[in-house]
Each structure stands twice: as structure tokens, then as C-alpha cells.
N, CA and C atoms as a LAMMPS dump frame, in Angstrom:
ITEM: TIMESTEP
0
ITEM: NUMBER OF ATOMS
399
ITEM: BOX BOUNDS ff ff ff
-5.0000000000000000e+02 5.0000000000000000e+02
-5.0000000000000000e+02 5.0000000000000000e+02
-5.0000000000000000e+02 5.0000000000000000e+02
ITEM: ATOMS id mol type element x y z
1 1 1 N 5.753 4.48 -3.065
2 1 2 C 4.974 4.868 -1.917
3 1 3 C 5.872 5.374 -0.8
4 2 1 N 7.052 4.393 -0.664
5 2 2 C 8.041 5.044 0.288
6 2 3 C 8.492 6.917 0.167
7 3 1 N 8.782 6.61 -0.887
8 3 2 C 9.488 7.814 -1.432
9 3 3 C 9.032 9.23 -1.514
10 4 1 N 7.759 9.185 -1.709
11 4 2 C 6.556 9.931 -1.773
12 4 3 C 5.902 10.502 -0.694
13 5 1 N 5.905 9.462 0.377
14 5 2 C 5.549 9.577 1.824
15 5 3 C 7.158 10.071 2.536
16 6 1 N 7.583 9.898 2.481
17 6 2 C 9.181 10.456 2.792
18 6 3 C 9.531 11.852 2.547
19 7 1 N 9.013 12.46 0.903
20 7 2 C 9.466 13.509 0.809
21 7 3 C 8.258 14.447 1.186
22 8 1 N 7.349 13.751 1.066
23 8 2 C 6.058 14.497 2.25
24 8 3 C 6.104 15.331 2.907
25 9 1 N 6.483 14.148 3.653
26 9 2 C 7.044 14.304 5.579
27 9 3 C 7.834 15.159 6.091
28 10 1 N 9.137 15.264 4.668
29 10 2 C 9.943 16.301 4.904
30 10 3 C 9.454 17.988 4.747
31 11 1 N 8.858 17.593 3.468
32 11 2 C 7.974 19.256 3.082
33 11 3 C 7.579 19.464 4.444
34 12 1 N 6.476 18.429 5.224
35 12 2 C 5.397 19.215 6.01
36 12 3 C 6.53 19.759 6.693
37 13 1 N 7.762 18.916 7.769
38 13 2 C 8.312 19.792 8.864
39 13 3 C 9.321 20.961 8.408
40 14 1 N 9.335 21.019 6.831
41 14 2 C 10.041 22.162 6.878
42 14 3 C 8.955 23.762 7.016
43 15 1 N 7.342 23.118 6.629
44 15 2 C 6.881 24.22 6.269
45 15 3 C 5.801 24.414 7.345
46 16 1 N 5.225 25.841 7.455
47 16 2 C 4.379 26.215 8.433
48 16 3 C 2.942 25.32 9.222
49 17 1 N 3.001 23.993 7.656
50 17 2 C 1.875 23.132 8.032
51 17 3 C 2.511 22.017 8.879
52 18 1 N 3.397 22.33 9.927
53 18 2 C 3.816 20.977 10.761
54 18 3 C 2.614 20.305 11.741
55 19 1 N 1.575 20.97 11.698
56 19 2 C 0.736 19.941 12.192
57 19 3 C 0.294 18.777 11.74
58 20 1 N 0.38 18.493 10.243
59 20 2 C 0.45 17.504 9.604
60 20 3 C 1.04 16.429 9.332
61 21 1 N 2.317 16.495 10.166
62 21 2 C 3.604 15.909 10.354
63 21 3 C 3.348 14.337 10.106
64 22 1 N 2.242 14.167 11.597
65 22 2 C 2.439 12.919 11.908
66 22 3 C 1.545 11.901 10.461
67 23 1 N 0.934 12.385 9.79
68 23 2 C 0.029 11.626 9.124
69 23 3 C 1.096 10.936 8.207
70 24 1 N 2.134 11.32 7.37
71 24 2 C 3.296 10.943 6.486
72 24 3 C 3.768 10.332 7.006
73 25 1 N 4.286 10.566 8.132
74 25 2 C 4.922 9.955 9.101
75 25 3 C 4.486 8.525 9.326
76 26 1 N 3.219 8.384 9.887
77 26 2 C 2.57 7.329 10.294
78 26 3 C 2.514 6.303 8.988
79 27 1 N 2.379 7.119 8.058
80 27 2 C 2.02 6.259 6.63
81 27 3 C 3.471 5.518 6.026
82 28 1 N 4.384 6.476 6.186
83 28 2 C 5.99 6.044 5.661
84 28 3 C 6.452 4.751 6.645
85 29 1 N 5.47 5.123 7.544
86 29 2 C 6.498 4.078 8.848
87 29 3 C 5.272 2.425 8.776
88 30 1 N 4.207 2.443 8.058
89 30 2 C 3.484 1.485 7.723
90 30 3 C 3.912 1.03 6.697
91 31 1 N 4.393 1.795 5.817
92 31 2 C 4.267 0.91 4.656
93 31 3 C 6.059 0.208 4.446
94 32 1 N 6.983 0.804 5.269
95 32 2 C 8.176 0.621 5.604
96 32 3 C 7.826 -0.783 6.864
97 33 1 N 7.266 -0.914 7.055
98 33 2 C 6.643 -2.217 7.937
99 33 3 C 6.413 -3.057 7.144
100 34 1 N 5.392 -2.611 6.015
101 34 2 C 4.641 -3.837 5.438
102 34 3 C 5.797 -4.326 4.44
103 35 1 N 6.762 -3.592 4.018
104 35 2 C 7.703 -3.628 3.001
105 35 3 C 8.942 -4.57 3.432
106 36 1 N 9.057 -4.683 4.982
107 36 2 C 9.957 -5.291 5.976
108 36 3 C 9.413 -6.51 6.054
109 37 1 N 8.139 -6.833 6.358
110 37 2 C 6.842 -7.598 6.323
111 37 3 C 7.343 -9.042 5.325
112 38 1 N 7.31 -8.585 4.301
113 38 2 C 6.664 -8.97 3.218
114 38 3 C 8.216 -9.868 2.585
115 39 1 N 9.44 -8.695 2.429
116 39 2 C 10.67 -8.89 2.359
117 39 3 C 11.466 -10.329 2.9
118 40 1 N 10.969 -10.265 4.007
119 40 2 C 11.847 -11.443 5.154
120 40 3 C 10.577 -12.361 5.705
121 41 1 N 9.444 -12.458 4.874
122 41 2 C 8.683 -13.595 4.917
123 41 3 C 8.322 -13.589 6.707
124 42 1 N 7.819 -12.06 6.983
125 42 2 C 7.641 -12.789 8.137
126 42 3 C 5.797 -12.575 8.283
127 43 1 N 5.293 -12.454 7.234
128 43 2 C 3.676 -12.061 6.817
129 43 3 C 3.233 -14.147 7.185
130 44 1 N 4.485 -14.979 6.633
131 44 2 C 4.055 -16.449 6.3
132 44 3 C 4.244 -17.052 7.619
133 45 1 N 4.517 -16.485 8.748
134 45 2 C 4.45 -16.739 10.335
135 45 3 C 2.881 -16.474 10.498
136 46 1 N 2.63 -15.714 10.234
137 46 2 C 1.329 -15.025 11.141
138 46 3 C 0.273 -15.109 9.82
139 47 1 N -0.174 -16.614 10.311
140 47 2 C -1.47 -16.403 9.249
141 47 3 C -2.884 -16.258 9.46
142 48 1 N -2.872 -15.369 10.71
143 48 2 C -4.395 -15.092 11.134
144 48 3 C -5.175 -13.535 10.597
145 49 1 N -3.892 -13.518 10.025
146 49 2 C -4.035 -11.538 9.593
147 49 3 C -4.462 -12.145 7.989
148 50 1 N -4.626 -11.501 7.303
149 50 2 C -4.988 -11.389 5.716
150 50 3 C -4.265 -10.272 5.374
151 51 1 N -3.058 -10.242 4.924
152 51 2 C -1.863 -9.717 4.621
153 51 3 C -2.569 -8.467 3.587
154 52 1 N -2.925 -9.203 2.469
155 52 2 C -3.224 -7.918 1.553
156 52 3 C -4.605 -7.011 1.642
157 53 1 N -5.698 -7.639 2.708
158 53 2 C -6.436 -6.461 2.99
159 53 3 C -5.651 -5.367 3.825
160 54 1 N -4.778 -6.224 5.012
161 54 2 C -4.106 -4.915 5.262
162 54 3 C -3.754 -3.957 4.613
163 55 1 N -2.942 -4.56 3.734
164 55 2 C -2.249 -3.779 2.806
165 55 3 C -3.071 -2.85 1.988
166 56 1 N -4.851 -3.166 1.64
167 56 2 C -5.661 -2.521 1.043
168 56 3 C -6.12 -1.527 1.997
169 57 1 N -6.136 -1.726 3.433
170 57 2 C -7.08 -0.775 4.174
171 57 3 C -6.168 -0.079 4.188
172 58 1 N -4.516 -0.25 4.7
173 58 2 C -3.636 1.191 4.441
174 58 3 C -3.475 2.053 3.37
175 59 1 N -3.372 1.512 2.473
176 59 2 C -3.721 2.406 1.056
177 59 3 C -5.099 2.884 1.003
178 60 1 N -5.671 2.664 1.012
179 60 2 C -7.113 3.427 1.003
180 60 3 C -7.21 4.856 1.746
181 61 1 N -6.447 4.442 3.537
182 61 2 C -7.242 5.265 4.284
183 61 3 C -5.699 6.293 3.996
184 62 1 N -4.369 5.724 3.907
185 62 2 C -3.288 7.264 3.43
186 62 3 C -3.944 7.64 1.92
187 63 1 N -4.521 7.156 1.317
188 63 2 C -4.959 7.947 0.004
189 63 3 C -5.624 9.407 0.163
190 64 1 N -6.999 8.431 0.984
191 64 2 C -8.078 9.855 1.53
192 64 3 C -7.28 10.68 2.666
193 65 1 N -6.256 10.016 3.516
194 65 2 C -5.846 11.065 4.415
195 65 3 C -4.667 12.282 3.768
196 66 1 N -4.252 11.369 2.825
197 66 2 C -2.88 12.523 1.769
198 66 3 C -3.936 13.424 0.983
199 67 1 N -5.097 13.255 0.819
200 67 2 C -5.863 14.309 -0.273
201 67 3 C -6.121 15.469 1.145
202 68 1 N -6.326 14.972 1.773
203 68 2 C -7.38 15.884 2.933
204 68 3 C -6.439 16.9 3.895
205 69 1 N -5.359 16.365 3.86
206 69 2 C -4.527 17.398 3.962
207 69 3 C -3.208 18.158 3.098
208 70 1 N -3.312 17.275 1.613
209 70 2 C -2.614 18.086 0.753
210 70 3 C -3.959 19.852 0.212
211 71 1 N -5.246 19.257 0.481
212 71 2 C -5.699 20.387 0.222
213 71 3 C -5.759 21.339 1.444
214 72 1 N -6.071 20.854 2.032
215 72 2 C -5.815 22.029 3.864
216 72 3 C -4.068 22.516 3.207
217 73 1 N -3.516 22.21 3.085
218 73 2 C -1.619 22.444 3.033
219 73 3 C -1.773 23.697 1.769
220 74 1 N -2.52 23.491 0.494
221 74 2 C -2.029 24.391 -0.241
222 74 3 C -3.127 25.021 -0.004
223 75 1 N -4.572 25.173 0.246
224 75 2 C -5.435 26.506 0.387
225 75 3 C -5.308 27.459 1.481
226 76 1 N -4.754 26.584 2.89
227 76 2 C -4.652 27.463 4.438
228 76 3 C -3.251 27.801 4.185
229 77 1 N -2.344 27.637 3.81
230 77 2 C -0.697 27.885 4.133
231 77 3 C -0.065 28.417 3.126
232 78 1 N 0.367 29.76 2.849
233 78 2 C 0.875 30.466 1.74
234 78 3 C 2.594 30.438 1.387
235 79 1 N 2.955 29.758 2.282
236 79 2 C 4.379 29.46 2.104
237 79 3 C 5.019 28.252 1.082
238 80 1 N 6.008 28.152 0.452
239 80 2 C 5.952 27.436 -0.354
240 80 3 C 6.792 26.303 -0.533
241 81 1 N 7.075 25.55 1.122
242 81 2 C 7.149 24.397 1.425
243 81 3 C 5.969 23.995 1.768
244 82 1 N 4.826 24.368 2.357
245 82 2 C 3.278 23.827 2.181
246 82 3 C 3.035 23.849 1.236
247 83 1 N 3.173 24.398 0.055
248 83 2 C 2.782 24.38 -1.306
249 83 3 C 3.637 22.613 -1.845
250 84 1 N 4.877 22.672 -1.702
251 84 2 C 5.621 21.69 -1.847
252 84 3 C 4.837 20.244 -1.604
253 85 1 N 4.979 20.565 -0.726
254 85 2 C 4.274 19.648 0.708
255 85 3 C 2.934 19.102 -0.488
256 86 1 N 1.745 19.843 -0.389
257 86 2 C 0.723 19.864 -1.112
258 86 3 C 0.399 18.737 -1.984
259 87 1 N 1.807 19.37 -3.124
260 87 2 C 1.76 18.865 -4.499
261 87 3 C 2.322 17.233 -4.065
262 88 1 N 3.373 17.522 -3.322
263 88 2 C 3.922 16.017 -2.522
264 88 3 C 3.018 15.059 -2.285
265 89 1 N 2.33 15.799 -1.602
266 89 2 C 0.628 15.116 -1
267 89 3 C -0.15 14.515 -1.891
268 90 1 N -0.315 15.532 -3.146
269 90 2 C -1.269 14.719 -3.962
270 90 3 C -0.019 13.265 -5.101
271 91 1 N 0.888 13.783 -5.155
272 91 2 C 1.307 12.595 -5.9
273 91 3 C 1.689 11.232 -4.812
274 92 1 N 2.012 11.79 -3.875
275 92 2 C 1.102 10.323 -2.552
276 92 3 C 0.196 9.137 -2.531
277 93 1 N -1.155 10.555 -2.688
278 93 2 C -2.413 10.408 -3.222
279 93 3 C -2.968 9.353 -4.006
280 94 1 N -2.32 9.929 -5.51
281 94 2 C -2.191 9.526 -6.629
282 94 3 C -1.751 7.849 -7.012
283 95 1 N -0.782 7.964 -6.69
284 95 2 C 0.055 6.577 -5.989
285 95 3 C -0.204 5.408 -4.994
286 96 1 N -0.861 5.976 -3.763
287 96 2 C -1.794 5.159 -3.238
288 96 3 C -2.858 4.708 -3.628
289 97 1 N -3.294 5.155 -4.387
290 97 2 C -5.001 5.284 -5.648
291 97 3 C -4.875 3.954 -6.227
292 98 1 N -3.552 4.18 -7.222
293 98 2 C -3.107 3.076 -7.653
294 98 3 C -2.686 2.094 -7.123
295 99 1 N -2.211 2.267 -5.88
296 99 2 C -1.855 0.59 -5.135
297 99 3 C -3.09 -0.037 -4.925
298 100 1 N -4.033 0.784 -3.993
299 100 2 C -5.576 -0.181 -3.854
300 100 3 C -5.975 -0.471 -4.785
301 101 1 N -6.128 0.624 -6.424
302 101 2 C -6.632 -0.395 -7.034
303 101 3 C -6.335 -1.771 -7.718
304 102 1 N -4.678 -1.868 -7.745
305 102 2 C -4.426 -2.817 -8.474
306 102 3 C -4.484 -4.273 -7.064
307 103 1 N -4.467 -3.88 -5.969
308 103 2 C -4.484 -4.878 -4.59
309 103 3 C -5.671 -4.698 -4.856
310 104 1 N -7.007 -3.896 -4.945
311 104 2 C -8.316 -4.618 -5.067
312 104 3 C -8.264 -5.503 -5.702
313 105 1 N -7.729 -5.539 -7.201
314 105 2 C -7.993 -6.055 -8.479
315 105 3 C -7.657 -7.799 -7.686
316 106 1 N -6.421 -8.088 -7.252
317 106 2 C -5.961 -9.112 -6.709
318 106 3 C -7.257 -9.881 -5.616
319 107 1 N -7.336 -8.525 -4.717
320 107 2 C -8.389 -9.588 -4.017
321 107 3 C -9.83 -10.186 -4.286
322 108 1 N -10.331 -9.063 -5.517
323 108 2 C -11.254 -9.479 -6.29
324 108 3 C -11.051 -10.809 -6.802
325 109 1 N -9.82 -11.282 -7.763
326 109 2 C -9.649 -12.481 -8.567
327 109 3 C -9.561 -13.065 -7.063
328 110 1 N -8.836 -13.589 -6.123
329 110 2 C -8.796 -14.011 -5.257
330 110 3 C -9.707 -14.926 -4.176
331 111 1 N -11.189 -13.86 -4.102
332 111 2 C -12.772 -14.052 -3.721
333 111 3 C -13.179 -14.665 -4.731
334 112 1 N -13.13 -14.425 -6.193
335 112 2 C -13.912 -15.228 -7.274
336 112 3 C -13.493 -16.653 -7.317
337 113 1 N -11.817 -17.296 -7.234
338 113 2 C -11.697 -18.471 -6.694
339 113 3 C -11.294 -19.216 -5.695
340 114 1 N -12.716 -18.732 -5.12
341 114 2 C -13.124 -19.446 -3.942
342 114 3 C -12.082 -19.236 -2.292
343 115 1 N -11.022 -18.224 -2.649
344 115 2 C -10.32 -18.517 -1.689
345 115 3 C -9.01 -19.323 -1.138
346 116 1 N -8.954 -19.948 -2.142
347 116 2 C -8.046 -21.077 -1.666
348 116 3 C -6.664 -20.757 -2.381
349 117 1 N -5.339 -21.202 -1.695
350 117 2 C -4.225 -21.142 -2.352
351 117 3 C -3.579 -22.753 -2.474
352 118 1 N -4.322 -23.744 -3.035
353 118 2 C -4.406 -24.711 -3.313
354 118 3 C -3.653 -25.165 -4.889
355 119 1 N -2.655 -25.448 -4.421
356 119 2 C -1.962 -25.684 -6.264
357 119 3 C -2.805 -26.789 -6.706
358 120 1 N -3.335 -26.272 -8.075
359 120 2 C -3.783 -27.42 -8.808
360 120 3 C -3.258 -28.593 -8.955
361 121 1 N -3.894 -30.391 -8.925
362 121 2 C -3.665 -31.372 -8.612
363 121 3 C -2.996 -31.311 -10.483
364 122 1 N -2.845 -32.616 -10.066
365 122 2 C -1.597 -33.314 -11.13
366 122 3 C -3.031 -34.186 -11.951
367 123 1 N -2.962 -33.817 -13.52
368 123 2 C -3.626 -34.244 -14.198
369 123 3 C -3.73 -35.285 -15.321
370 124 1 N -2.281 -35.47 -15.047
371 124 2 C -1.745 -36.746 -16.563
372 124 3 C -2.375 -37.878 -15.778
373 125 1 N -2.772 -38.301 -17.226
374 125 2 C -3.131 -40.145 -17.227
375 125 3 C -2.719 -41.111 -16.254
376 126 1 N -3.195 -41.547 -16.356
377 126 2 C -2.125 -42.829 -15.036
378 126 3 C -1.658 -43.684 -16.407
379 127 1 N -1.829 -43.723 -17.512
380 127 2 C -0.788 -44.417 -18.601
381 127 3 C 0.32 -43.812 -18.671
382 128 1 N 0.514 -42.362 -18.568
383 128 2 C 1.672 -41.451 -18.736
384 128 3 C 2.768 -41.973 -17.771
385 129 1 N 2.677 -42.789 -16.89
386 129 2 C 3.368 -42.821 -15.735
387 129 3 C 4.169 -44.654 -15.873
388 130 1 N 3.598 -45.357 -16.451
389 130 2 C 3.883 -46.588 -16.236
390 130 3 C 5.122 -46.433 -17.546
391 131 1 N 5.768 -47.332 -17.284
392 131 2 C 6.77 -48.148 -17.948
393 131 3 C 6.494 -49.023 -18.849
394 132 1 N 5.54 -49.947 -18.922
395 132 2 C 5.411 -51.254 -18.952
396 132 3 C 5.391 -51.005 -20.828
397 133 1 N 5.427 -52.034 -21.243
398 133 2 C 5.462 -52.208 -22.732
399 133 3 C 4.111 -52.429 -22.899
């Protein structure tokens, strides 16, 4: 996702579609957050947020925003760093597609039990435990 959104970013400002700049931009510098985030445990400070819807609503909304202007980039702009750009855009796209769905998939199993990150209790016998002859 980094990588993708990175070489984006670069297409758009090399090519005539620099109005598009900031959207890669904005997206490379989120997910370079959430990636910082996540890395150095600092998501397990702040537990009023729900870490991976974030993480689902940003993928979602750079998915639809990388389609919507990889197609504005290659139908309005005949140069062929917007073309670049474009194709950049949709494998973005593509890639983000796949992060929500496999982070849906998670928060789906997630909602089905019940919510909780509760390690299962300890189930051996209470004979398993004694000594005694």
C-alpha cells in the first residue's frame, strides 16, 4: 500500500494531472501513520478508537478515491506520466480492495464473537493439578 501510494504520488507531480497530488499524498501519509501506529504499539495506548475500522474506513475511502481519479488521469490527460499515474492508481486501487476485504473479513469474525478479546479460561480438571496419591 505504501509503495503504490508513493509511486502514485510521484507520477501525479511529474505529470500534467498535479491537481491530484494531494489525494496519494494524503493516503501515503495515513497509512505511513497507521503503519507507525501499529509498529511501536502505540494503537494499545489509545483504546477509545477501534484501530481496525480505522484502518477499514481508510482503505475503503483511498480505494474509491484511487479509482476516481486514476480514471479522470488516463481519459482527461494525454501525457504519459498521467497515463503512468493512472495505471499506478488503479493498482492502488486494486490493493486497497484487498486490504478492506481481508480487514472486513477480520471484523466480521470479530462481531460474530461477541466482541471480546478475552483469552479463553483454563479448562483441565481440578484432578490434573493435585499431587496427591
Amino acid at each position: 500500500m505504501l509503495a503504490s501510494s508513493f509511486i502514485s504520488f510521484v507520477c501525479f507531480c511529474a505529470s500534467s494531472a498535479a491537481a491530484f497530488v494531494t489525494a496519494p499524498l494524503v493516503f501515503f501519509l495515513s497509512a505511513l501513520f497507521l503503519l507507525f501506529a501499529y509498529s511501536t504499539k502505540f494503537n494499545q495506548r489509545f483504546k477509545g478508537f477501534h484501530w481496525p475500522l480505522m484502518d477499514f474506513l481508510r482503505c475503503v475511502s483511498a480505494s474509491i478515491v484511487f479509482f476516481i481519479i486514476s480514471i479522470m488521469a488516463v481519459s482527461k490527460y494525454p501525457d504519459g506520466s498521467s497515463k503512468a499515474a493512472g495505471v499506478f492508481g488503479f493498482i492502488a486501487t486494486i490493493v486497497f480492495a484487498l486490504d478492506f476485504y481481508f480487514i472486513f473479513n477480520e471484523l466480521a469474525a470479530f462481531l460474530k464473537g461477541g466482541g471480546s478479546h478475552d483469552e479463553p479460561q483454563n479448562t483441565q480438571e481440578a484432578d490434573s493439578d493435585s499431587d496427591s496419591d
